[in-house]
C-alpha beads as a LAMMPS data file, in Angstrom:
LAMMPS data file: protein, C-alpha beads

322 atoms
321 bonds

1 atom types
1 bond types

-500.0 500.0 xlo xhi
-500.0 500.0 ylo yhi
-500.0 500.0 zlo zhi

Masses

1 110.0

Atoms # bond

1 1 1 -221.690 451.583 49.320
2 1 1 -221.513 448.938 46.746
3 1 1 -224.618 447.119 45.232
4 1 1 -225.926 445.006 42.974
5 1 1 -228.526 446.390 41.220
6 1 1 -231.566 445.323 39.220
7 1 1 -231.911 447.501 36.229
8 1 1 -234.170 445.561 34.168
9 1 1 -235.300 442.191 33.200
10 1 1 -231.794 440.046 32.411
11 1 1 -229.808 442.925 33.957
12 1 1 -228.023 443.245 36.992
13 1 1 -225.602 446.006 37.780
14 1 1 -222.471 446.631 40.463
15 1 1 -223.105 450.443 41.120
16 1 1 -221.889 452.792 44.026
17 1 1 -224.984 453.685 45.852
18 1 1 -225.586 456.130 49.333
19 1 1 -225.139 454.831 52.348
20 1 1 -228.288 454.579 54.595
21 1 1 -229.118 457.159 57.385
22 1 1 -231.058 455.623 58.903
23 1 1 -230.733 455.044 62.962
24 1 1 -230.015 451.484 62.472
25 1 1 -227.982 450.060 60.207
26 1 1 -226.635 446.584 59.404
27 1 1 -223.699 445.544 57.274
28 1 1 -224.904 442.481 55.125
29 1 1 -222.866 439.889 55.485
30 1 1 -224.337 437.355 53.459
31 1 1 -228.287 437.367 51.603
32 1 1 -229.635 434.354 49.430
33 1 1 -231.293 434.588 46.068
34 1 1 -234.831 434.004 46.657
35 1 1 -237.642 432.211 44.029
36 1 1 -238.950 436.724 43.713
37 1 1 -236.021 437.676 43.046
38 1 1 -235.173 435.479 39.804
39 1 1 -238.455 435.727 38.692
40 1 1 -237.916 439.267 39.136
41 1 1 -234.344 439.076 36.891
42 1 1 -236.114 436.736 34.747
43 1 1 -239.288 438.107 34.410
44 1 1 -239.411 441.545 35.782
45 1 1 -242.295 441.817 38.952
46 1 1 -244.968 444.890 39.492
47 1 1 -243.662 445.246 42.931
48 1 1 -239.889 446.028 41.905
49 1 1 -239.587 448.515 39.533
50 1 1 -235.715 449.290 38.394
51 1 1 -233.113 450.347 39.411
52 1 1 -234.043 448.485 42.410
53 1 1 -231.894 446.941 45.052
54 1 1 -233.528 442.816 45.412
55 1 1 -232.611 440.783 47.965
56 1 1 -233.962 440.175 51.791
57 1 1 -232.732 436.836 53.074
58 1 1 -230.367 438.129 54.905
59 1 1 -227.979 438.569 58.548
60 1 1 -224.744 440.471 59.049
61 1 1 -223.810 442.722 61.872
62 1 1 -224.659 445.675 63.650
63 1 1 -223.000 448.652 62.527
64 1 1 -224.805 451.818 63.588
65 1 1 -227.088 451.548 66.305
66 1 1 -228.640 454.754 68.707
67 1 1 -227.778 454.541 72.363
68 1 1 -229.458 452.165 74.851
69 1 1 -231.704 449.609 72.401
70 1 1 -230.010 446.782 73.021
71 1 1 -227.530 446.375 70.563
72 1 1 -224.062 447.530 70.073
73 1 1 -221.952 447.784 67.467
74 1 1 -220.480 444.063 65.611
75 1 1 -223.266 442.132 66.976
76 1 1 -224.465 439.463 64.635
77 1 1 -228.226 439.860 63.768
78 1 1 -230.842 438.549 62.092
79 1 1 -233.370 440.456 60.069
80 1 1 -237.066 439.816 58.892
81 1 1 -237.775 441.400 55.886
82 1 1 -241.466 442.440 57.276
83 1 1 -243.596 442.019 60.393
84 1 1 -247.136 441.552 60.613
85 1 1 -249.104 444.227 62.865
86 1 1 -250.890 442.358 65.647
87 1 1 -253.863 444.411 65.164
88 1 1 -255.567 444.147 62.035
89 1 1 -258.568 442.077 60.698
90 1 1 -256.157 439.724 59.539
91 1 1 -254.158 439.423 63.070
92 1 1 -256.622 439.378 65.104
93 1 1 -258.550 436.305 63.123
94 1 1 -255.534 433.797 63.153
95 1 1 -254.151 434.652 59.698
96 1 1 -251.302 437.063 60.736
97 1 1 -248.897 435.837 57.213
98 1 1 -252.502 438.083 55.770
99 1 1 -251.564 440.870 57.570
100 1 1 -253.419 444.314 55.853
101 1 1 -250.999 446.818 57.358
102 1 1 -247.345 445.183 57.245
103 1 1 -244.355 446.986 58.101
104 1 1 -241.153 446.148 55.628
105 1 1 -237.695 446.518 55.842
106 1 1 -237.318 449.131 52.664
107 1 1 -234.693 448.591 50.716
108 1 1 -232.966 444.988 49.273
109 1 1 -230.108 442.888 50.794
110 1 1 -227.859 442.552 47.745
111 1 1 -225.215 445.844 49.212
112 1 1 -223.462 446.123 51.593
113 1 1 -225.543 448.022 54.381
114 1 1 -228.951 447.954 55.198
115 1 1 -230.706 450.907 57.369
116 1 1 -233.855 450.531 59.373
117 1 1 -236.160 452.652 61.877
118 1 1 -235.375 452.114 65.784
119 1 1 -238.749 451.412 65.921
120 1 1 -238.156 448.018 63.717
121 1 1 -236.013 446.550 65.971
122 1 1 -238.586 445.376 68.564
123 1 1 -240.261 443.137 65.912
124 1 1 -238.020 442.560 63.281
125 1 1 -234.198 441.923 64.615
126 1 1 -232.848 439.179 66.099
127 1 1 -229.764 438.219 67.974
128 1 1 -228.025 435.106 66.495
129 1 1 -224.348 433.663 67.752
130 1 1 -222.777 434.748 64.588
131 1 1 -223.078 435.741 60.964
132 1 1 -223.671 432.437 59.328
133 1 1 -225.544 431.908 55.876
134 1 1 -227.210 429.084 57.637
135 1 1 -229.151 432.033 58.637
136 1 1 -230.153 433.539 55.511
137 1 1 -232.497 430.247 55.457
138 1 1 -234.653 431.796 57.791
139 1 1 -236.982 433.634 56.367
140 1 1 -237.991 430.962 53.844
141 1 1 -237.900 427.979 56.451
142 1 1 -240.515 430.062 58.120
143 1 1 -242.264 429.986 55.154
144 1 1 -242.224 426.192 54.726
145 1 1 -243.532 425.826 58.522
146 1 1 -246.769 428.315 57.400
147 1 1 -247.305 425.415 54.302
148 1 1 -247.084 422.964 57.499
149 1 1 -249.263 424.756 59.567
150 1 1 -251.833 424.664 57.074
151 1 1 -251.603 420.581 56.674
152 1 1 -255.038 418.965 58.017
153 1 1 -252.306 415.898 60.177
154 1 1 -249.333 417.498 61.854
155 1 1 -247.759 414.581 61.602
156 1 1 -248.223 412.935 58.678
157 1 1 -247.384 409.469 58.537
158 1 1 -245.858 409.656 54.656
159 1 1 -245.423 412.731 52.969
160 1 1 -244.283 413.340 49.398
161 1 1 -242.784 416.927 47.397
162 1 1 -243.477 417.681 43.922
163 1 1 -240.365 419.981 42.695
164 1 1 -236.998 419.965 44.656
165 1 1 -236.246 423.627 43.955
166 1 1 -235.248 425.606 47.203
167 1 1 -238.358 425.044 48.707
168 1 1 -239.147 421.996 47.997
169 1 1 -235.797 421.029 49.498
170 1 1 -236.180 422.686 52.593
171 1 1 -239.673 420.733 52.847
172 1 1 -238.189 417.507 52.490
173 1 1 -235.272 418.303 54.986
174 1 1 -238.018 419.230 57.584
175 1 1 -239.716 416.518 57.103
176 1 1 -236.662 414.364 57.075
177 1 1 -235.415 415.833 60.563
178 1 1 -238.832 415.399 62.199
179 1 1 -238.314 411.697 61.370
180 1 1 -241.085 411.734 58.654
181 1 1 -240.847 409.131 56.145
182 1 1 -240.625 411.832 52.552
183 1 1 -240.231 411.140 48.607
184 1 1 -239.514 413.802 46.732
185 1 1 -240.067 414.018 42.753
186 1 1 -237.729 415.943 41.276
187 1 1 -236.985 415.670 37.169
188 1 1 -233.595 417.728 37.121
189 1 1 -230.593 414.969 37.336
190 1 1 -228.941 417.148 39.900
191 1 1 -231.057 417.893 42.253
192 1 1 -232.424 414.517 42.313
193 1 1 -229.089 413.304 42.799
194 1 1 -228.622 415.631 45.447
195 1 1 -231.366 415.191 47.609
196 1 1 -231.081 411.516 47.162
197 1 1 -227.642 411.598 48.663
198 1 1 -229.472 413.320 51.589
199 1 1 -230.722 409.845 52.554
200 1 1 -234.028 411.005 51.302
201 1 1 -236.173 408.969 48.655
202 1 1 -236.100 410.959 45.227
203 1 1 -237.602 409.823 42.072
204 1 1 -237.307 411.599 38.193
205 1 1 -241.685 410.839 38.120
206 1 1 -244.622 408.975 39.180
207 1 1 -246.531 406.751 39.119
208 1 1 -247.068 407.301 42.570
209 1 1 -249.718 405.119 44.897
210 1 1 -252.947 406.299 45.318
211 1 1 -254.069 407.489 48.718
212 1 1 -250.590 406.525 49.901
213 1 1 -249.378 410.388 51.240
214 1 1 -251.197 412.130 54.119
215 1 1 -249.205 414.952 52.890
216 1 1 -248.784 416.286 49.174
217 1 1 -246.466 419.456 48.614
218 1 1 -246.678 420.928 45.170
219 1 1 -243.457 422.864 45.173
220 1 1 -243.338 423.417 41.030
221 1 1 -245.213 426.433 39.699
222 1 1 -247.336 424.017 37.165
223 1 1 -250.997 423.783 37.855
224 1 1 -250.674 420.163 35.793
225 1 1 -249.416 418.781 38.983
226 1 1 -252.156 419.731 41.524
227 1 1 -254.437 417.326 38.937
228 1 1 -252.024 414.799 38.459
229 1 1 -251.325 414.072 42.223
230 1 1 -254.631 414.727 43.977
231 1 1 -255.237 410.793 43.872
232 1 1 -251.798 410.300 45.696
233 1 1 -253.655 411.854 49.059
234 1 1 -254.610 409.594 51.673
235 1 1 -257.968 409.740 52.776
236 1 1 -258.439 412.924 55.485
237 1 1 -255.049 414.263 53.802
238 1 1 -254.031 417.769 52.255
239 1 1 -252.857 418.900 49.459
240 1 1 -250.433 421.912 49.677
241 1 1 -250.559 424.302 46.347
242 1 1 -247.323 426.145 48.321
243 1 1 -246.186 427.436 44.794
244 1 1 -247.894 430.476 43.490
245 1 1 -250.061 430.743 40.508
246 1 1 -250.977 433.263 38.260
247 1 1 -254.435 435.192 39.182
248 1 1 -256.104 433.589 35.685
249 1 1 -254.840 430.039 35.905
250 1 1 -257.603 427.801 36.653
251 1 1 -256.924 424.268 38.350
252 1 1 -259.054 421.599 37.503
253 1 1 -259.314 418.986 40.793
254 1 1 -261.168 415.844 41.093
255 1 1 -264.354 416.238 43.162
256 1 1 -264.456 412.653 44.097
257 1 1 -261.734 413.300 46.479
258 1 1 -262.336 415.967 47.760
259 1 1 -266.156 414.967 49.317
260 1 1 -265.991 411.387 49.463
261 1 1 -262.553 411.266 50.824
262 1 1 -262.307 414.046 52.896
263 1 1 -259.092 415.721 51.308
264 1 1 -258.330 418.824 51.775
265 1 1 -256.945 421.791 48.980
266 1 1 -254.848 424.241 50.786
267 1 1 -252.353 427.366 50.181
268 1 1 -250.189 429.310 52.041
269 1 1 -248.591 432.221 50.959
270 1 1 -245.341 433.981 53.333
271 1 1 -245.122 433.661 57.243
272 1 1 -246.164 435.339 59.754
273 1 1 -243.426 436.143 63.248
274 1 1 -243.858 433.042 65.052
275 1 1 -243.212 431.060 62.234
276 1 1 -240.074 433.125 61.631
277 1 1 -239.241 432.737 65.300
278 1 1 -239.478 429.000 64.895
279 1 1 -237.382 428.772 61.870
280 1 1 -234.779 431.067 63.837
281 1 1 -234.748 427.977 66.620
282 1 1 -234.637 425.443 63.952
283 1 1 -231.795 426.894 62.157
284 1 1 -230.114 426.548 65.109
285 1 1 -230.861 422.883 66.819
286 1 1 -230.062 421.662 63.062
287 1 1 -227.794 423.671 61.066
288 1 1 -226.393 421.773 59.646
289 1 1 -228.576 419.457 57.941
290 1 1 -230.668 422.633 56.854
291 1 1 -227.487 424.064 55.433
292 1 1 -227.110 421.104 52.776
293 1 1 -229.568 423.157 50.473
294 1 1 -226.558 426.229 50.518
295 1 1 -225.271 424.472 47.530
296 1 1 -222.930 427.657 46.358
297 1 1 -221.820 431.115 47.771
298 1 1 -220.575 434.261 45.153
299 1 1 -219.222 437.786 45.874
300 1 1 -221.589 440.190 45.187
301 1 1 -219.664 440.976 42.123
302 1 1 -220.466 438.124 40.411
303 1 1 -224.392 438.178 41.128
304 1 1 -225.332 437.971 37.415
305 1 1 -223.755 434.372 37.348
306 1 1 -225.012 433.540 40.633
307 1 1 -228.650 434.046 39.017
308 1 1 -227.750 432.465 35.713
309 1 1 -227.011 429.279 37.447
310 1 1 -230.520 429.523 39.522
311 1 1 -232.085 430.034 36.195
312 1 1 -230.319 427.178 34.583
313 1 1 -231.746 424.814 37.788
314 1 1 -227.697 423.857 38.523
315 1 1 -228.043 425.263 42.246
316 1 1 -230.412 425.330 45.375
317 1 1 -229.922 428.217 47.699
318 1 1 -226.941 430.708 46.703
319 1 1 -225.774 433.360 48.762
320 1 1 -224.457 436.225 47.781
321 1 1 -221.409 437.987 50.046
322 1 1 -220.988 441.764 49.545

Bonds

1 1 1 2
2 1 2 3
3 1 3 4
4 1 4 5
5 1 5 6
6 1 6 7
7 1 7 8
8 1 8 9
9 1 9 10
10 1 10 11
11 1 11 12
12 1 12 13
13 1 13 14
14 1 14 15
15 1 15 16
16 1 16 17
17 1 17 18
18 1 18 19
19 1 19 20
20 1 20 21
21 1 21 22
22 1 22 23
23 1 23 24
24 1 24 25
25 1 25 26
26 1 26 27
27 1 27 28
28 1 28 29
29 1 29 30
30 1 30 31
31 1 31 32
32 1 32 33
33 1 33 34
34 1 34 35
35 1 35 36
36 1 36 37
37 1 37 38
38 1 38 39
39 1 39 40
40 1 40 41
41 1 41 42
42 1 42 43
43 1 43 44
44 1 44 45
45 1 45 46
46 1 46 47
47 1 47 48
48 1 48 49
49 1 49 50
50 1 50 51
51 1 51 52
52 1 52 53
53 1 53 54
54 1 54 55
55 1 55 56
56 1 56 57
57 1 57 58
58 1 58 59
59 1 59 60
60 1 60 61
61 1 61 62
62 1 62 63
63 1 63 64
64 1 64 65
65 1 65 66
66 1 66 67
67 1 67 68
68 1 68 69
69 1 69 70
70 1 70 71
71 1 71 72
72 1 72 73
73 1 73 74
74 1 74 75
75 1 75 76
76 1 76 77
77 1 77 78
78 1 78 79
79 1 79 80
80 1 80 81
81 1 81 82
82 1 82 83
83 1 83 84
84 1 84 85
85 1 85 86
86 1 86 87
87 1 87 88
88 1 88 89
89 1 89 90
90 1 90 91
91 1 91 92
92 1 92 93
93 1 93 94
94 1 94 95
95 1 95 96
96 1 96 97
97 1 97 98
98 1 98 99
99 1 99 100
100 1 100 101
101 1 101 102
102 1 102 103
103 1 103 104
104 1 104 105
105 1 105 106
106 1 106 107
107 1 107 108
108 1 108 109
109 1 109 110
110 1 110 111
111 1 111 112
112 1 112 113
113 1 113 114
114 1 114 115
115 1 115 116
116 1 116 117
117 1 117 118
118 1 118 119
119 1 119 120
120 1 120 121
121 1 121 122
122 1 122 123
123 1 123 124
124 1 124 125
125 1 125 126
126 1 126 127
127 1 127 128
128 1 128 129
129 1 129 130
130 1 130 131
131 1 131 132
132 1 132 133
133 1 133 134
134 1 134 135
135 1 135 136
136 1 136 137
137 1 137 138
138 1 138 139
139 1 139 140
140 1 140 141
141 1 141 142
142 1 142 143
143 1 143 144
144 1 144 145
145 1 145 146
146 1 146 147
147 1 147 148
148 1 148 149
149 1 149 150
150 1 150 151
151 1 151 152
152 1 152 153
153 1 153 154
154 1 154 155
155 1 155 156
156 1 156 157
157 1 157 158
158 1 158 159
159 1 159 160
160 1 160 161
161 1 161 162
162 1 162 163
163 1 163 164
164 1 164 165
165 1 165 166
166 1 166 167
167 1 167 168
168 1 168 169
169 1 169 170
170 1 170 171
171 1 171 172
172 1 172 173
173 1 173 174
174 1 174 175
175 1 175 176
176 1 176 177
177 1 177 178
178 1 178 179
179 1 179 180
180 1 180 181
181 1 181 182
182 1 182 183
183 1 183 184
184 1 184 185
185 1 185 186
186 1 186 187
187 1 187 188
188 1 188 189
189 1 189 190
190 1 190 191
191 1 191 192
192 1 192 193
193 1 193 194
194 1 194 195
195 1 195 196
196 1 196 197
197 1 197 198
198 1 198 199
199 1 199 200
200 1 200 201
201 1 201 202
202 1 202 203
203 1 203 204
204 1 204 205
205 1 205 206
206 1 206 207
207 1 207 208
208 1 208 209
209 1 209 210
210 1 210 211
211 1 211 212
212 1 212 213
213 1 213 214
214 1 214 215
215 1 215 216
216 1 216 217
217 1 217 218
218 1 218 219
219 1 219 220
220 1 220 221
221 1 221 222
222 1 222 223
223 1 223 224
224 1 224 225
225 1 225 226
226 1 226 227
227 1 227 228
228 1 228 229
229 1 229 230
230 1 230 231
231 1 231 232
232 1 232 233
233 1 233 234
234 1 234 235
235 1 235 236
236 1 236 237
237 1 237 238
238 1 238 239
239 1 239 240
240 1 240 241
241 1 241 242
242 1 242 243
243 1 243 244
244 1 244 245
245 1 245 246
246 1 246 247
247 1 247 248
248 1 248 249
249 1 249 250
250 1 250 251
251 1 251 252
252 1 252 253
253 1 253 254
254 1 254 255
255 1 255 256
256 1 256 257
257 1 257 258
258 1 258 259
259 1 259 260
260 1 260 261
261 1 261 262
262 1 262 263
263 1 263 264
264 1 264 265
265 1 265 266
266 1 266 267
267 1 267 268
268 1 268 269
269 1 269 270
270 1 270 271
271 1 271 272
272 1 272 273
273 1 273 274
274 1 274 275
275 1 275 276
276 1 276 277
277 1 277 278
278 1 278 279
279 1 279 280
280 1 280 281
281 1 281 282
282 1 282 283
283 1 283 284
284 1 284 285
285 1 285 286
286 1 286 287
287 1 287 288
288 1 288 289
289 1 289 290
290 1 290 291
291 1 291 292
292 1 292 293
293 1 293 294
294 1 294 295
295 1 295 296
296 1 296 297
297 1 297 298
298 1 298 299
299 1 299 300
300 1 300 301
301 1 301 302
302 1 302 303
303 1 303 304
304 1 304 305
305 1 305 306
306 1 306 307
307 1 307 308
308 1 308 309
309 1 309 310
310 1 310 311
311 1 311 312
312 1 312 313
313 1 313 314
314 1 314 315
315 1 315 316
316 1 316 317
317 1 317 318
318 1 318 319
319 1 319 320
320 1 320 321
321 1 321 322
């Protein structure tokens, strides 16, 4: 089969690789670039060592499949990259997306097939009505609705987003469809641009109010920001650090807040499967306002650009078509 693979940092490769044996098999028929996986280009990443295949937002179709589970041949599925076991520590205390003993789908998305166990279909595929790449937004929708989950309000009554990157987009959007008042601050010309012609309030920078969010989402990897908008949380509000920081950076936070005005520091970090289920049924009552952060779609071939364009913060979500 043909892939795209990750041979080191700045270098991506088409190369004919084996076909999976495995008992189930999908052929990919579209997979978006995730945050990992340019960091991984950009950056390289301790957990994909090249030649790698990246890649795991993904759906496509059956196309081997044993005898009696379920599915047959050309049906359109969904995949999650990794399940959580129901039965660890983790599980079993409410913090599933913690899960000690996780079982992943092995090899990347960017290709044309991926292969799985028969035993990963009970827990990790899902039926869909077709192929769409509004479907390849699964996997990190359900990771914007574990950042919700761990909001102190549910429904916050004004909510604002640091950093319209993919994320940050797909918070706003959710927000936005829930019929949650949301600004977003967003630097980048484009994007701003974009999202504003969302309907959605976007600004280049602050000032913002103080105390005027219930609901702060840092979406930018810059530890700057948690500081710098702390004092926009409303009283009994959370801030979200949803992107990750390196295991030395320190933050420093403003203690008056956080005891005198009851506001709450929180991270989240993945999903666990009923936030994936979720995302699965959100996908599909609202497609199509979801889709709007697909901003571009490439053949596999021309990956490298695909990622050069992510890098170069012109694009939100691309998806990549074997």
């Amino acid at each position: 089969m043909k892939a795209l693979v990750y041979t080191g940092v700045g270098q991506l490769e088409m190369q004919d690789c084996p076909d999976p044996t495995d008992e189930f098999v999908v052929k990919v028929a579209g997979c978006g670039i995730c945050g990992t996986d340019l960091k991984t280009y950009q950056k390289g990443h301790h957990l994909f060592r090249p030649p790698t295949i990246l890649g795991h937002e993904f759906c496509g179709t059956v196309w081997k499949a044993p005898a009696d589970c379920g599915y047959a041949v050309g049906d359109p599925v969904l995949v999650a990259p990794y399940t959580e076991c129901g039965k660890c520590e983790r599980c079993t205390s409410g913090t599933p997306e913690m899960c000690q003993d996780k079982s992943y789908v092995e090899t990347g998305a960017f290709c044309e097939y991926v292969g799985m166990p028969a035993s990963y279909l009970q827990k990790g595929v899902f039926r869909i009505p077709e192929a769409d790449d509004a479907y390849t937004l699964v996997e990190p929708l359900a990771c914007v609705l574990n950042g919700m989950d761990h909001l102190r309000s549910k429904s916050p009554r004004r909510a604002l987003v640091v950093g319209s990157g993919p994320m940050g987009a797909l918070f706003a959007l959710l927000f936005s469809t829930r019929g949650i008042p949301v600004t977003v601050i967003e630097p980048a010309r484009l994007r701003r641009e974009a999202v504003a012609g969302w309907g959605i309030d976007a600004r280049e920078s602050g000032p913002v109010e103080d105390g005027a969010y219930d609901a702060v989402i840092i979406a930018v990897n810059k530890r700057e920001l948690v500081t710098d908008y702390l004092k926009a949380v409303a009283d009994g509000g959370t801030l979200l650090m949803f992107s990750g920081l390196g295991r030395d950076e320190m933050v420093c936070m403003d203690a008056y807040s956080i005891h005198y005005r009851e506001v709450t520091i929180s991270g989240s970090f993945g999903y666990a499967m009923p936030h994936f289920r979720q995302a699965l049924d959100l996908v599909g009552e609202h497609r199509e306002q979801l889709s709007r952060v697909i901003t571009h779609e490439f053949p596999l071939e021309d990956g490298k650009k695909a990622f050069e364009l992510l890098a170069a913060g012109q694009a939100f979500k691309i998806v990549l078509h074997p």
